[in-house]
Structures are given as C-alpha cells and as structure tokens.
FIKELO-50900 format. One record per residue (C-alpha): x, y, z; residue number from 0; residue in one letter. Coordinates in Angstrom, 2 decimals. Layout:
N
ATOM        u        v        w  num  residuo
ATOM        X        Y        Z  NUM        A
...
END
This chain:
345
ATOM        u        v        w  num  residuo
ATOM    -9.13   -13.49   -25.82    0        X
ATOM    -7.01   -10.68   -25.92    1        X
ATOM    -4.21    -9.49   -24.28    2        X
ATOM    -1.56    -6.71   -23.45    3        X
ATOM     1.67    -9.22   -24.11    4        X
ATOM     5.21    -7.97   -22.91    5        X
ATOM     7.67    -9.19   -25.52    6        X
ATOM    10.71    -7.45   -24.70    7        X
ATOM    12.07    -4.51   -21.99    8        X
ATOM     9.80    -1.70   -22.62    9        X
ATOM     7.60    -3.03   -25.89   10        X
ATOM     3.98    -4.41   -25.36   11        X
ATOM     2.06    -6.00   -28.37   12        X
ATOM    -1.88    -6.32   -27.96   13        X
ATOM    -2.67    -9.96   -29.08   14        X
ATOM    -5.30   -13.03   -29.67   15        X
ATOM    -4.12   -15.62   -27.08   16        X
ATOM    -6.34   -18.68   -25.81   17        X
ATOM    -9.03   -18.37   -23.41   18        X
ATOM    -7.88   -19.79   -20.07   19        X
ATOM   -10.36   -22.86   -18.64   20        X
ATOM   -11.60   -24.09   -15.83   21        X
ATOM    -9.94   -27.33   -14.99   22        X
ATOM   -10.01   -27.87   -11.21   23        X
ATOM   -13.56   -27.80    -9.22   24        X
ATOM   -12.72   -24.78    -7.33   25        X
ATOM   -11.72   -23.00   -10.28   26        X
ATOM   -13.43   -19.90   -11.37   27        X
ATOM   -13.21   -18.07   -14.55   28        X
ATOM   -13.27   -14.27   -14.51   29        X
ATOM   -14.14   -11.39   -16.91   30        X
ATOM   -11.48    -8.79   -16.06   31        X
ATOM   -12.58    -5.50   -16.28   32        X
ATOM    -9.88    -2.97   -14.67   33        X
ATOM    -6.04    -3.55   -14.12   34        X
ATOM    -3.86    -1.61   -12.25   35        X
ATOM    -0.28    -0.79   -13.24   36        X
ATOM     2.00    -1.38   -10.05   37        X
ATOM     5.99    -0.64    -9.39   38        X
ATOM     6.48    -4.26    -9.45   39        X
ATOM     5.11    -4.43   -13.25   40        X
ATOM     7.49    -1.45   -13.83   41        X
ATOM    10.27    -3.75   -12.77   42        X
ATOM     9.65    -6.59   -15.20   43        X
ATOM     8.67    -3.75   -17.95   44        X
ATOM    12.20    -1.68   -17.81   45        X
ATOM    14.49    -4.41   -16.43   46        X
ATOM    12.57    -8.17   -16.90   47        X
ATOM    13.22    -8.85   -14.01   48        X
ATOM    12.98    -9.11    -9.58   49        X
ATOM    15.73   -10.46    -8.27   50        X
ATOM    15.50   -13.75    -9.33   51        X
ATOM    12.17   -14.00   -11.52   52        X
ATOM    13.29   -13.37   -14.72   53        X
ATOM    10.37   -12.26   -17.35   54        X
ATOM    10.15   -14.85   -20.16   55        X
ATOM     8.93   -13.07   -23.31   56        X
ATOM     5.99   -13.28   -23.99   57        X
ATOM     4.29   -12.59   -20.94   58        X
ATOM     1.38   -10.92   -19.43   59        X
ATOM     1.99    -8.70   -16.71   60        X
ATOM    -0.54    -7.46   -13.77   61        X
ATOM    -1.88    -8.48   -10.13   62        X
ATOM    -4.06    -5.47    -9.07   63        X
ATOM    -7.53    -6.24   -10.39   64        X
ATOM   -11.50    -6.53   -10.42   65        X
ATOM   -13.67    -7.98   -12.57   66        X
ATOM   -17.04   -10.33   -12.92   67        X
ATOM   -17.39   -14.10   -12.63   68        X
ATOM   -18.57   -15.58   -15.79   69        X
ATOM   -18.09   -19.05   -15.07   70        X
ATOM   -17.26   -21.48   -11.88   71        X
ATOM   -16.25   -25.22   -11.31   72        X
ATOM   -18.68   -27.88   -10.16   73        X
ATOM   -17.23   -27.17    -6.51   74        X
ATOM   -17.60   -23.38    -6.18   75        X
ATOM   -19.48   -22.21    -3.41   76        X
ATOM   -17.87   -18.54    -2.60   77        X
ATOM   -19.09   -17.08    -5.43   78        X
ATOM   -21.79   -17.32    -8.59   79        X
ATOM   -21.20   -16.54   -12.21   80        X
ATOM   -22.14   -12.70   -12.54   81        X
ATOM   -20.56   -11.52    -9.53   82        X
ATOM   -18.66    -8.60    -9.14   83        X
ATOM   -15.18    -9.54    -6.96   84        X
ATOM   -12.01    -7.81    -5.83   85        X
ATOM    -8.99   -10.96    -6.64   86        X
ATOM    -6.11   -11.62    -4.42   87        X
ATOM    -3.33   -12.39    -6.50   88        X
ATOM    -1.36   -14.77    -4.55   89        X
ATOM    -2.15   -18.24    -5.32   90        X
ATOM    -0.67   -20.72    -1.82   91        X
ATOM    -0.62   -24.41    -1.44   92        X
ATOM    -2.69   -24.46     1.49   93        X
ATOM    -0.05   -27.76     2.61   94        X
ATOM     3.09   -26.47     3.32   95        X
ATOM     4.51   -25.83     6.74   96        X
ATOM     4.34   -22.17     5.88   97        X
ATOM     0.79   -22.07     5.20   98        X
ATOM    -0.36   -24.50     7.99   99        X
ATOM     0.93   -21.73    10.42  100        X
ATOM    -0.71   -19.09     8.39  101        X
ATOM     1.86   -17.20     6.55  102        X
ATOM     0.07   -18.32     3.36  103        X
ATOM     2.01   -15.17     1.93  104        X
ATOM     5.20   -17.12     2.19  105        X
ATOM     3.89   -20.35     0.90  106        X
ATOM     6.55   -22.63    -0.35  107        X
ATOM     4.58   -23.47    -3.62  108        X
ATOM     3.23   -19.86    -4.07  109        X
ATOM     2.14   -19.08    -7.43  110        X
ATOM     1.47   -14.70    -8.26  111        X
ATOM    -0.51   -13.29   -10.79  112        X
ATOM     1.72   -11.75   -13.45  113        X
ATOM     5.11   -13.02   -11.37  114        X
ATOM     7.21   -14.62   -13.96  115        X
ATOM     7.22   -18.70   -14.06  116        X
ATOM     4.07   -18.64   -12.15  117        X
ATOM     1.04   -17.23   -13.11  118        X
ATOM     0.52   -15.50   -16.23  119        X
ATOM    -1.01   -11.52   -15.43  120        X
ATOM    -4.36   -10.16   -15.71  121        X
ATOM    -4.26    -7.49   -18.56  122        X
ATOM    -5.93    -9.86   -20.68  123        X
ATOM    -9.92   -10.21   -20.83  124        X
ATOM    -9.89   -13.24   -18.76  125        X
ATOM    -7.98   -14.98   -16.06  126        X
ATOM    -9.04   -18.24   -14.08  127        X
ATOM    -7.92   -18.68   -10.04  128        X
ATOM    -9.07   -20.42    -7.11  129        X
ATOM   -12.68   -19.67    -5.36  130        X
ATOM   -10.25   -18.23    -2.24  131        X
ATOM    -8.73   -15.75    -4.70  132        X
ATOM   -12.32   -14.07    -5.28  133        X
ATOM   -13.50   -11.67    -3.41  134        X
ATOM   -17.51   -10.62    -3.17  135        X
ATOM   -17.70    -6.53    -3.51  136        X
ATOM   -21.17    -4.91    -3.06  137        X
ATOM   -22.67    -3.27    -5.87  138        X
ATOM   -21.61     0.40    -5.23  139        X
ATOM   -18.59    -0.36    -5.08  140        X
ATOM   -16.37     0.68    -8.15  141        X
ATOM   -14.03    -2.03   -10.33  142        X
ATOM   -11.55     0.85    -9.93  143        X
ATOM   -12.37     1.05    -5.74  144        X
ATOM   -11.73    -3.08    -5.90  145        X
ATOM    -8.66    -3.00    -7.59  146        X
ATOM    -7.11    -0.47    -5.27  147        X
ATOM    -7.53    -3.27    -2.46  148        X
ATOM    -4.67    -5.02    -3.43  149        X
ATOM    -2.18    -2.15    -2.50  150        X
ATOM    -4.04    -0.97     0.40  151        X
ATOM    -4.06    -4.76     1.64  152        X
ATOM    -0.23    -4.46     1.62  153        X
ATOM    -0.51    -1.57     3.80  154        X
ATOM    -3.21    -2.92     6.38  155        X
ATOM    -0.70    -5.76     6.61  156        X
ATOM     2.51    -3.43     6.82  157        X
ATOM     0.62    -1.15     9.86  158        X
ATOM    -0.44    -4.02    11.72  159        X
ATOM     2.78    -5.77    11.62  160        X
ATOM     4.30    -2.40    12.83  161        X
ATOM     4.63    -1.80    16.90  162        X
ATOM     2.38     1.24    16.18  163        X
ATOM     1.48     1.97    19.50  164        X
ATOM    -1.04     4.85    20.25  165        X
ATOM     0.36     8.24    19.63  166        X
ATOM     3.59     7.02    18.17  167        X
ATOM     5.40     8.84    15.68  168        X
ATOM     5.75     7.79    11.85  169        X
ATOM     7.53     8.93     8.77  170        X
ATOM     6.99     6.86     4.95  171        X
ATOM     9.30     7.52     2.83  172        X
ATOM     8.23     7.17    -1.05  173        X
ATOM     4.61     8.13    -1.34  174        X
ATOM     3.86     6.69    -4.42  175        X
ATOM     0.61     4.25    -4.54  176        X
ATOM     1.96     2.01    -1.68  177        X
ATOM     2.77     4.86     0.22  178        X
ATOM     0.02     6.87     0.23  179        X
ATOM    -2.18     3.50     0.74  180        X
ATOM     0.38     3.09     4.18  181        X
ATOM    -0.39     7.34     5.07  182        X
ATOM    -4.78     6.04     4.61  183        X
ATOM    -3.71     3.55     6.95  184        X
ATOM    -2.49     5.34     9.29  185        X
ATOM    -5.00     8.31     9.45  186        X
ATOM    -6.88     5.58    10.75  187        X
ATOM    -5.36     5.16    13.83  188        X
ATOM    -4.06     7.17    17.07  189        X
ATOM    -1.03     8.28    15.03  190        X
ATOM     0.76    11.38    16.59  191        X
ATOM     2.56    12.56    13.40  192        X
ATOM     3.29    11.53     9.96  193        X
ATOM     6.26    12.70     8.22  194        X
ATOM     6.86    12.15     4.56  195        X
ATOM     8.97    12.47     1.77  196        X
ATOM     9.22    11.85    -2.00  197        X
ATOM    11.13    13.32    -5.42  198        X
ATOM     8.69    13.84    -7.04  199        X
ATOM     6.72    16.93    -6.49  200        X
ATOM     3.28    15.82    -7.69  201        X
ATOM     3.05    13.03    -5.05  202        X
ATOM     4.19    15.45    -2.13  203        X
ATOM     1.20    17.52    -3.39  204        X
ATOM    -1.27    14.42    -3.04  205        X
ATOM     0.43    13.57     0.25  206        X
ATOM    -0.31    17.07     1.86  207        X
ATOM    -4.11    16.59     1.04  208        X
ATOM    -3.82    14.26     4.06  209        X
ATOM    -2.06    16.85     6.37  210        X
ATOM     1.21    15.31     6.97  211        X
ATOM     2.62    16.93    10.12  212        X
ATOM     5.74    17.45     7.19  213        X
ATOM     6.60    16.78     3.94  214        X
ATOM     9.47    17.57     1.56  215        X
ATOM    11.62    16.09    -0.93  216        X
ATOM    14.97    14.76    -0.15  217        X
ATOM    16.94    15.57    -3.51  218        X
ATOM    15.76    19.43    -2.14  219        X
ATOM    16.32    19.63     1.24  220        X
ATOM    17.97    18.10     4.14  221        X
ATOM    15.13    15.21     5.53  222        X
ATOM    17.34    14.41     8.27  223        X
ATOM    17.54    17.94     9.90  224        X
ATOM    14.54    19.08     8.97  225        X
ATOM    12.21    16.17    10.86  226        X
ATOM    14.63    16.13    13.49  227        X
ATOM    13.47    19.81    13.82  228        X
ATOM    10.07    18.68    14.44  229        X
ATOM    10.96    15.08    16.25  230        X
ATOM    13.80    15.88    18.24  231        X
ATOM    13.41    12.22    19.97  232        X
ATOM    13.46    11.08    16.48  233        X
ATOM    10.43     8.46    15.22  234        X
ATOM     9.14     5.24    16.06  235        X
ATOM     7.93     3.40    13.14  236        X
ATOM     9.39     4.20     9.45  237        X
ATOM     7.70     2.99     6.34  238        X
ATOM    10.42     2.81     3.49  239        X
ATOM     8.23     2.31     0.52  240        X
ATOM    10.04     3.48    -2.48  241        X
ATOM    13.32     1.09    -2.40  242        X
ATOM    15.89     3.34    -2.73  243        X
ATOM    19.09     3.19    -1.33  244        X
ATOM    19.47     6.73     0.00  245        X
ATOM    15.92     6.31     1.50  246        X
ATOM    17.33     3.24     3.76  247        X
ATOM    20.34     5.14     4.95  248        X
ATOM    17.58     8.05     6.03  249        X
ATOM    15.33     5.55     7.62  250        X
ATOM    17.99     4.72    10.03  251        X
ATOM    19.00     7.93    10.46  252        X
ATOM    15.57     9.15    11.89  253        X
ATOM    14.51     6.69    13.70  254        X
ATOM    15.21     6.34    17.79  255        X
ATOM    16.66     4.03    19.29  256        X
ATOM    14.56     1.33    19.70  257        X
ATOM    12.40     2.02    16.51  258        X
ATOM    11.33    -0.26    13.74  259        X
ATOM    11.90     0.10    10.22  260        X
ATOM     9.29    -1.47     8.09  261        X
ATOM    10.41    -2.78     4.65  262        X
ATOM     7.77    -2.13     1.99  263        X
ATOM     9.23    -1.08    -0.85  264        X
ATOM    10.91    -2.75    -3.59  265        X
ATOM    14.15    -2.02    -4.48  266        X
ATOM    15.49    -3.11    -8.19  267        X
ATOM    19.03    -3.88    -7.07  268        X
ATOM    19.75    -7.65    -5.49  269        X
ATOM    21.66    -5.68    -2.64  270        X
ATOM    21.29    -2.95    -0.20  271        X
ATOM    23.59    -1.50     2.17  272        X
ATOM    22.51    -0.58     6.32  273        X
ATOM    24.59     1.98     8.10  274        X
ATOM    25.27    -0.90    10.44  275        X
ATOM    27.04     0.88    13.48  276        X
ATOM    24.01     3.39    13.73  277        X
ATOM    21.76     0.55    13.07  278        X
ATOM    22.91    -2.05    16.11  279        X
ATOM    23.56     1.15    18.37  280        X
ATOM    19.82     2.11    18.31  281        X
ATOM    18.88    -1.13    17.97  282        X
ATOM    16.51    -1.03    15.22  283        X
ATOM    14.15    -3.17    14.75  284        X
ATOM    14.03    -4.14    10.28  285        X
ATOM    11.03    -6.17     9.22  286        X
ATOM    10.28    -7.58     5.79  287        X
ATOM     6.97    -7.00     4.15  288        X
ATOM     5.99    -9.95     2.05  289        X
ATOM     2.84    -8.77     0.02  290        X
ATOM    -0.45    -9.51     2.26  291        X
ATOM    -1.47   -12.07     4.61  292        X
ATOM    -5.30   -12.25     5.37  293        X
ATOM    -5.70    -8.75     4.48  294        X
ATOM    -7.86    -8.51     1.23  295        X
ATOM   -11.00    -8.59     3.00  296        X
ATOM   -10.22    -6.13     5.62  297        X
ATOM    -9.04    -3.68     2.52  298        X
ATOM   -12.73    -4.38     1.19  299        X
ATOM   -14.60    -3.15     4.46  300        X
ATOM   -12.13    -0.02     4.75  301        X
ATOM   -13.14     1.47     1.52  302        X
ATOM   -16.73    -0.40     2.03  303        X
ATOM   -17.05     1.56     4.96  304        X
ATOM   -15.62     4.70     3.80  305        X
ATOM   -13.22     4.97     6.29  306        X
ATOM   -10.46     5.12     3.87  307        X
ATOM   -11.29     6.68     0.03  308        X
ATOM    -8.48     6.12    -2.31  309        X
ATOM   -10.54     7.59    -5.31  310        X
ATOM    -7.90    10.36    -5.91  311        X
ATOM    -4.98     8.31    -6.28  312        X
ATOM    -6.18     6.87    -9.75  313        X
ATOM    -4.92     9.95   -11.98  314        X
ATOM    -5.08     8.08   -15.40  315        X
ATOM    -7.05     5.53   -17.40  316        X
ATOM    -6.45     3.94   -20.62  317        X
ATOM    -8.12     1.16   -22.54  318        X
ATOM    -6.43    -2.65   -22.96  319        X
ATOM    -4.95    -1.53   -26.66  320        X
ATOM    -3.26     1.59   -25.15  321        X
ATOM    -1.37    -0.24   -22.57  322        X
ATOM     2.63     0.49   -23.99  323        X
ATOM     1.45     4.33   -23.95  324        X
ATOM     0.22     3.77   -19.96  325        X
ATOM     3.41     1.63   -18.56  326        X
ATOM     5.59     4.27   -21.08  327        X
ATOM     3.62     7.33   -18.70  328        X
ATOM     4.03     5.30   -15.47  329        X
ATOM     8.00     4.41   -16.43  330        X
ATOM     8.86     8.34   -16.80  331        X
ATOM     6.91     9.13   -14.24  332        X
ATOM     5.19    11.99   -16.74  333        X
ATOM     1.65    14.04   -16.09  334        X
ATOM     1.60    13.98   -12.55  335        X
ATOM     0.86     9.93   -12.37  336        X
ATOM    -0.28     7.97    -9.22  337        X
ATOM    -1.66     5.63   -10.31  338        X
ATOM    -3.05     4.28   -13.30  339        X
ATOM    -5.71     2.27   -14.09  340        X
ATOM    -6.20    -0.40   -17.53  341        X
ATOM    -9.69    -0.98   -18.42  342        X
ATOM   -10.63    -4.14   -20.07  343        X
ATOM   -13.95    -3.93   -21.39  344        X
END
C-alpha cells in the first residue's frame, strides 16, 4: 500500500510499504479514505517528539480519520466489509485497573494511532484496529464530517468533565480546531457567555461566526482587562486549548475564585509554570484532559443530528502524495488554515 512516511523533522516521503493484516478475530481491516492533520502530528513533524514519545523514523503519522471496511475477522460482529465508519484511535486493554473502572482513555497498555512506539498512523491506504475502534456512520454523512469526530469527541469529553453549570460563564483560549470544536460544544448548552482569544487573526474571524460575547488576540491587546470589562466577577470555566505558556498565566488570571481551568491543549515544552499564589488564593480548580472517554459516538449523533456542523472548519484538502506541502501549510500556519484534510483515495 502506500503511504505518507515521516523520515526526519519536517521531510515526508510517499512510499510502497506492506499491507497491514488481519490477525486477531476482532480485527478489521479498513480502506482509509480521509485523514486529518492535527497539532499533535505537528508536534512529531517539527520536533519528533511529545514529551516522552519520541518519533522513530520512519513513521506514519495520523489519528483523525474515516474510511470503509474492506475486510473483518471471523469474530466481527459491529461492522460488515463495505461499511462506511468514523475510527477511534485509541486502542485500550480492556484488563487493566484503569479500564475496568472506565477510564479506558488512561489504559495502562494503551496503544494510539500514529503515537510513536504504538501504533503506526493512518495516512496510508489501509490500517487494521479492533471492531470497538469502528464506528457505523449513516450514508449522508461525509468521510470529511466522520473524521472531524475525533476532535469534537475531545471536546464533548472536555465540556462534560467541566462544572458547566447553566448560565455559567466561559472563555477558550486558542481557537484552533480543538477550540472551535470546545466553542460547538458549548453553543449547545445554557452557556451565558463565551469569551475567546487567539494570534492568529484568521481563526478569531471563524470564531466570531459563532458570536462570541468577545474575542481578540492577546499579542494585540490586553485579554485580561478587556474580559474583565465585560466579566467583572471574572469566569467560571476556562478552556486553555492552544498550550502556551502565556495562555496558562491568563487562564488564571480570569478566572474567579472558585473556577476551573480545563487543560486541553498541548503544550510542546515538558514543563509549565502556574502563578501559584493567585492560583491557591482563588482556589482553582486544574483538570487534565486525556483525549476521549466514551465520546466518539456521542460526536457521531451531534453532527448526525445537525446540532453541531463543523463543515467550515476544513479550509484545505490535498491528496496522499501532497502531504509534505499540507503539514508544511499547517506548520506556518499560512492561507488562513483550520484545518486540513488528506484524502486517500
């Protein structure tokens, strides 16, 4: 088959590799047909590396993605070869103590799509995983529509671990693709305001198509005074999506005493700093978002249902071969780019 390999920081080379098989009975063999490029594949693709996984070279990169069944083991019974299915990327034990109390998303033995030492990616023509990791998706329903359920199933999860309660105050800060899948979340619910901020200008303009209550950019203006202007109690739930330093030390800043910051983003240093004395006089509340836990499927009926229509954040597409020229777009942040979208067909 071929693939999109990642043989050094910032090179790709489009390759013949072996066809994965089918070796367990729940195993099922899938035709990829769209990828989408995510900040954690522009970590291994500028740096090689998160934290601790380190990329190997070569290696395929990619978690968000759709595609067809073409083949399934003797013990399938969630799906049928021909298929169309939305995949969840995490592959968990289903044994350890994590995943007997159902934080499958912190599985001791967890193995991710395109996560280095684990599972090879899926910008490549085809990828096998578990029956759980396949999704059904009902025929209207775009490749494109079922890729974008991987994000927005981070940001189900992030808003319902969130004390959200009704008309409570938000702010995300970073709305790239995670973040504006957290601001589709949250127009879902009895939100009293939403407050966001970015650097770059093109995602502020997406942002506003959702009628933040504000929305500015920090390396312009002050974010502190100018949402304090509008939330003099300050907020209740921040999303910090883009994993920047500054954005921490803001999130703390503006929220009340008593709030919660939610942890979404990922930074690409091993350390961040808290403005402690602020943080333990308020009392803030930080919690960790790992990924997803049961959320896939609720993703699926959002955009199934129409409540929530991400169609606008995919801004660019390129074919499997042109894959160094759409991480090289994505890296520099060039065009206006959301999000972008690898078609493997």
């Amino acid at each position: 088959m071929k693939a999109a390999l990642l043989t050094a920081p910032r090179q790709f080379e489009i390759k013949e590799v072996p066809d994965p098989k089918i070796v367990n009975d729940a195993d099922v063999l899938i035709r990829i047909k769209t990828v989408g490029v995510c900040g954690s594949d522009m970590h291994y693709y500028t740096t090689g590396r998160i934290g601790s996984q380190i990329v190997q070279y070569p290696f395929i990169v990619g978690h968000e993605a759709a595609g067809v069944v073409e083949k399934i083991g003797n013990g399938v019974t969630r799906v049928r070869p021909g298929q169309r299915i939305a995949i969840e990327p995490a592959v968990s034990c289903g044994k350890c103590d994590q995943c007997k109390s159902g934080r499958e998303n912190t599985c001791r033995k967890l193995r991710f799509l395109g996560a280095p030492q684990q599972l090879d990616g899926a910008q490549c023509e085809y990828v096998v995983l578990p029956q759980e990791n396949c999704f059904p998706i009902i025929e209207s329903m775009t490749f494109e529509q079922a890729t974008l359920c991987e994000p927005l199933a981070i940001a189900v999860y992030a808003v319902e671990r969130s004390p959200l309660a009704d008309g409570a105050s938000a702010a995300i800060l970073g709305v790239g693709p995670i973040g504006m899948s957290v601001f589709h979340v949250l127009r879902t619910r009895n939100v009293r305001s939403v407050c966001v901020t970015d650097k770059i200008d093109a995602r502020l303009e997406a942002a506003r198509k959702l009628s933040p209550k504000w929305a500015g950019n920090p390396d312009r203006v002050d974010v502190i005074k100018e949402i304090g202007e509008i939330e003099p109690f300050q907020m209740d739930v921040i999303y910090e999506c883009s994993g920047d330093q500054a954005a921490i030390s803001q999130a703390v800043q503006l929220l009340k005493p008593g709030g919660t910051l939610m942890i979404v983003g990922i930074p690409e240093v091993d350390e961040v700093s808290f403005l402690i004395h602020e943080l333990r006089r308020k009392e803030i509340t930080i919690v960790n978002v790992r990924r997803q836990n049961h959320c896939t499927q609720k993703a699926i009926d959002l955009l199934t249902s129409r409540k929530i229509n991400m169609d606008s954040l995919v801004t660019h597409r390129f074919p499997l071969e042109e894959t160094p020229k759409a991480f090289d777009l994505v890296a520099n942040y060039r065009d206006g780019v959301m999000k972008t979208m690898i078609r493997i067909d």
